[in-house]
C-alpha positions as CSV (number, residue, x, y, z in Angstrom):
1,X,0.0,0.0,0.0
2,X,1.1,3.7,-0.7
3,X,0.2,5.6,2.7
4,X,-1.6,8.2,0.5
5,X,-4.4,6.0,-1.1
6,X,-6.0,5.9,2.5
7,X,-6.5,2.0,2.5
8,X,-6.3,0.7,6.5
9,X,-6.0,-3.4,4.4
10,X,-4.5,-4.2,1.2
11,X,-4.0,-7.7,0.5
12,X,-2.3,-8.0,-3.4
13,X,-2.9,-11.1,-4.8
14,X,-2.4,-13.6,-1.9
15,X,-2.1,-17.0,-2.2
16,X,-2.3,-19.7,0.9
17,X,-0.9,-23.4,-0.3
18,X,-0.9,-26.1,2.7
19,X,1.1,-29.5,1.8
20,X,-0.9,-32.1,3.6
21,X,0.0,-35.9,2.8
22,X,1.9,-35.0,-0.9
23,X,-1.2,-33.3,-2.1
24,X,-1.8,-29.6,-2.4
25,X,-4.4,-28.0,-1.0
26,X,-5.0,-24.2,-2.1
27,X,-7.1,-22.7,0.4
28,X,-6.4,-18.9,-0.9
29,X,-5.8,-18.1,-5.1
30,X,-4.5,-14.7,-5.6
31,X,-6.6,-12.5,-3.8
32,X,-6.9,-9.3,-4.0
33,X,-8.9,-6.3,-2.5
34,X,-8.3,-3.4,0.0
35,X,-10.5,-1.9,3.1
36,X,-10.6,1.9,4.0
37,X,-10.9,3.0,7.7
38,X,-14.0,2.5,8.7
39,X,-15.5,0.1,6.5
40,X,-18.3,-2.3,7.8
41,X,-17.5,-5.7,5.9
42,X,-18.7,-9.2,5.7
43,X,-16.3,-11.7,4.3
44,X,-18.6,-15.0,3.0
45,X,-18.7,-17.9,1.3
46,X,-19.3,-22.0,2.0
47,X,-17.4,-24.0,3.9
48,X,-13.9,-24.5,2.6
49,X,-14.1,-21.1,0.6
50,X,-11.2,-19.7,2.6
51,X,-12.6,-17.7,4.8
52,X,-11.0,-18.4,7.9
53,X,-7.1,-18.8,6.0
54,X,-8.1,-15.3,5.1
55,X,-8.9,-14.2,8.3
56,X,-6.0,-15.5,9.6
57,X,-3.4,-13.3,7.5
58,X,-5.5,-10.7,7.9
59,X,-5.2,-10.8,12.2
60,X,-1.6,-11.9,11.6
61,X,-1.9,-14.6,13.0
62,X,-0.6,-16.3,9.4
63,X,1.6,-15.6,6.6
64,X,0.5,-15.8,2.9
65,X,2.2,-18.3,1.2
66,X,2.8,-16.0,-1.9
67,X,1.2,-12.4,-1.9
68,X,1.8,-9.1,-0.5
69,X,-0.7,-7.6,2.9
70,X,-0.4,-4.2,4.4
71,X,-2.0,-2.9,7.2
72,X,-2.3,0.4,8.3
73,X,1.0,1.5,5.3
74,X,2.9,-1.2,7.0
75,X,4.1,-4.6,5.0
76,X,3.0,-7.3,7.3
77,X,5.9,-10.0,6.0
78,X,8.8,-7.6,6.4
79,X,7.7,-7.0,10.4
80,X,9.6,-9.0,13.5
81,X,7.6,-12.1,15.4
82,X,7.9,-9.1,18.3
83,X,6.3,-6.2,15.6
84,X,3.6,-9.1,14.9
85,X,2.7,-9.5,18.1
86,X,2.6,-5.7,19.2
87,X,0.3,-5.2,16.3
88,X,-2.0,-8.4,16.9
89,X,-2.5,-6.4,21.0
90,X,-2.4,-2.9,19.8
91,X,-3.6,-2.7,16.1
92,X,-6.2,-5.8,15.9
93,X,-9.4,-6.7,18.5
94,X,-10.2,-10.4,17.8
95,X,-13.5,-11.5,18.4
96,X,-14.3,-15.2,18.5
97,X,-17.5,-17.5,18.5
98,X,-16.5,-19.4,21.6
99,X,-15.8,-16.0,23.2
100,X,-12.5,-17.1,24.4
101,X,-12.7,-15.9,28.3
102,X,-10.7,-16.6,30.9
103,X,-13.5,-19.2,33.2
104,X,-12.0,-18.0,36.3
105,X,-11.7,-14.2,35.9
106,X,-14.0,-11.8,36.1
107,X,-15.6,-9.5,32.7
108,X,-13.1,-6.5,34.6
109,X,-9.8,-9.2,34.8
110,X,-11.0,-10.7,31.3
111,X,-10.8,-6.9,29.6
112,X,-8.0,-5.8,30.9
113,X,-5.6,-8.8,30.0
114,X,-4.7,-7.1,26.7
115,X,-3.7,-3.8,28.5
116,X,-2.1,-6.0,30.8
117,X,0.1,-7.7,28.0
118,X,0.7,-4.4,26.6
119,X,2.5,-2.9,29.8
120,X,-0.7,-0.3,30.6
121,X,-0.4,1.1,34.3
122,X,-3.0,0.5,36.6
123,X,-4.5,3.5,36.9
124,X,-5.3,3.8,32.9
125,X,-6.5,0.0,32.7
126,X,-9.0,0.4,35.1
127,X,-10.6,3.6,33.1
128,X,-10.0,2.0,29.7
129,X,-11.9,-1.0,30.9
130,X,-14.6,0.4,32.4
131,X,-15.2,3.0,29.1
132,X,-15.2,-0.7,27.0
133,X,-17.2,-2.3,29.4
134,X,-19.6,0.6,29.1
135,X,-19.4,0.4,25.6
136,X,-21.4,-3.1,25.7
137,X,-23.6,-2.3,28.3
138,X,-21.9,-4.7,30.6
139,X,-21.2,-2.0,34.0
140,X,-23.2,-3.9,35.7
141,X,-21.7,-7.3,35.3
142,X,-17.7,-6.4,35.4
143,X,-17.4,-8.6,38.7
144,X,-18.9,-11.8,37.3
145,X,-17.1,-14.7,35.8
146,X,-18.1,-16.3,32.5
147,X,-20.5,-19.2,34.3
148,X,-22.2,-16.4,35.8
149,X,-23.2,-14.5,32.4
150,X,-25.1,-15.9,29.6
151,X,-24.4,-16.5,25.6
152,X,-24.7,-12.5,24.6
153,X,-23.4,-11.0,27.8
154,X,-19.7,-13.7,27.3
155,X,-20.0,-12.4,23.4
156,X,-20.3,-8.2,25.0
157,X,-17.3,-9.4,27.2
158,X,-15.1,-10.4,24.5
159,X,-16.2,-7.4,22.6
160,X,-15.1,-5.2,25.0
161,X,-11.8,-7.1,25.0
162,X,-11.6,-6.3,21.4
163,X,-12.3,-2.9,21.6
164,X,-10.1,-1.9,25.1
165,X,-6.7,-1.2,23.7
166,X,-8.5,0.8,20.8
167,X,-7.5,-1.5,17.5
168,X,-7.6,0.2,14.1
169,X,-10.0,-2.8,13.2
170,X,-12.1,-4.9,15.1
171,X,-12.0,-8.6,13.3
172,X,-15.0,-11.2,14.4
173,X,-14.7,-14.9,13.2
174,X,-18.5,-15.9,13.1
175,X,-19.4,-13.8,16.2
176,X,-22.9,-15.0,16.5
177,X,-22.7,-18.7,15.4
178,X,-23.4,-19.7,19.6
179,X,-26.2,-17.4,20.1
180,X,-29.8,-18.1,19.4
181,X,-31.4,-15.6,16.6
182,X,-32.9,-13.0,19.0
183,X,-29.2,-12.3,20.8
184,X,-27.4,-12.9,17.9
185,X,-29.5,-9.9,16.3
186,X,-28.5,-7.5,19.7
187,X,-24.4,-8.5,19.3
188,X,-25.3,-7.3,15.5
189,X,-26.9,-4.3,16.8
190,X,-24.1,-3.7,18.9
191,X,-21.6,-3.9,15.9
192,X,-23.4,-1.6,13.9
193,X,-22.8,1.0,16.8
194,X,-19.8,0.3,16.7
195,X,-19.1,1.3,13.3
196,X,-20.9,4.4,13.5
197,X,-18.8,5.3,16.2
198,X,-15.9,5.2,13.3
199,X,-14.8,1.7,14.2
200,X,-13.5,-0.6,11.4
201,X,-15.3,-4.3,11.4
202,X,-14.7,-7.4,9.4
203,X,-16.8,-10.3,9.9
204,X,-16.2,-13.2,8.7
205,X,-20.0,-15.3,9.0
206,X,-21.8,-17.8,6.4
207,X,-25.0,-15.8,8.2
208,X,-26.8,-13.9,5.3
209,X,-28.5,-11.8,7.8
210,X,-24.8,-10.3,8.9
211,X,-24.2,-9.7,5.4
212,X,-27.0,-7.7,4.9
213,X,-26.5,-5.5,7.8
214,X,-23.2,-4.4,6.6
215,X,-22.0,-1.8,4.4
216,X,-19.8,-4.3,2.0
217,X,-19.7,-8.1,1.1
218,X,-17.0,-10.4,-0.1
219,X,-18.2,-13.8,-0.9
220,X,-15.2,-16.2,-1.7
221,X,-15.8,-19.3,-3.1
222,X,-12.6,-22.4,-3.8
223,X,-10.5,-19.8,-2.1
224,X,-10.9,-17.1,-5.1
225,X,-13.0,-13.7,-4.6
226,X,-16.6,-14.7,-6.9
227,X,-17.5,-11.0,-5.9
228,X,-17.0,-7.9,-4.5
229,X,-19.8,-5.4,-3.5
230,X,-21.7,-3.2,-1.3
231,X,-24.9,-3.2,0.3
232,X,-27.8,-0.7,-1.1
């Protein structure tokens, strides 16, 4: 990416090839695309299309095979394991569909780990947590542990994780897929606001009702983009 074009991602023709058992298996061909801050995007497609691999370069938390990514004017393959994992604390909030908490921490302890890992003192975790916390309407439940909250409040937990250290993009892998359909719709709502508050969001889902709610969808299909395009 050239800083001035104003793209936050810019994946140029990336390519994931796994060797399993002397057979080949392409699970990304050449793809290509960019995101500007403050996108609202839904990546898509069946089961096998890639989605996750894609997610996975994208959160750094792989390497492209072949293929260029950039995030935020930086290229991702030229940065230290230490750069990689600054920007995964700092740069990226992950958001899972098995929520990923701590069982014996609280939704306070639980929020704050990231700020922990990052070296934060004290005195600024405790207000950065309790403005995420906020953020998801959770306040009121920052001293209970995960058995103690249901589906949507774990998912408003972890989303608050995501959002505490202030990421330029907040990446959710299926973020709904444990929740029945009335929650699932409220953690949706949730990331709407969250974009209007000038947020970046990926979501990767096979849900067509995510897709709709967002501003832009990329369906993949055999690891290849079939199209590109944005909501009316």
């Amino acid at each position: 990416m050239s800083i001035q074009d104003g793209s936050l991602i810019r994946a140029e023709n990336l390519w994931k090839v796994y060797e399993l058992e002397n057979q080949q298996v392409k699970a990304l061909q050449g793809v290509s695309f960019t995101v500007r801050p403050n996108e609202f995007v839904a990546i898509m497609g069946p089961s096998g299309s890639g989605k996750s691999t894609l997610m996975n370069i994208l959160g750094c938390l792989d390497t492209p095979t072949d293929g260029d990514y950039h995030l935020n004017g930086r290229r991702v393959s030229a940065l230290t394991e230490n750069e990689l994992a600054q920007i995964r604390n700092k740069e990226i909030g992950f958001v899972f569909q098995v929520f990923n908490l701590l069982p014996r921490a609280t939704a306070f302890h639980n929020v704050e780990l990231p700020l922990i890992y990052r070296g934060a003192r004290k005195g600024d975790r405790e207000d950065k947590v309790r403005r995420a916390l906020e953020m998801v309407e959770m306040s009121a439940r920052m001293s209970h542990r995960p058995s103690e909250l249901s589906g949507g409040e774990k998912q408003r937990v972890a989303i608050a994780r995501a959002l505490v250290n202030e990421p330029s993009i907040i990446l959710a892998d299926e973020p709904t897929g444990n929740l029945d359909s009335r929650t699932g719709s409220e953690i949706l709502n949730l990331f709407r606001k969250l974009h209007a508050q000038g947020n970046t969001v990926i979501i990767v889902s096979h849900d067509q009702e995510i897709a709709d709610q967002t501003q832009r969808v990329i369906f993949l299909r055999d690891g290849k983009i079939e199209w590109d395009r944005r909501n009316e």
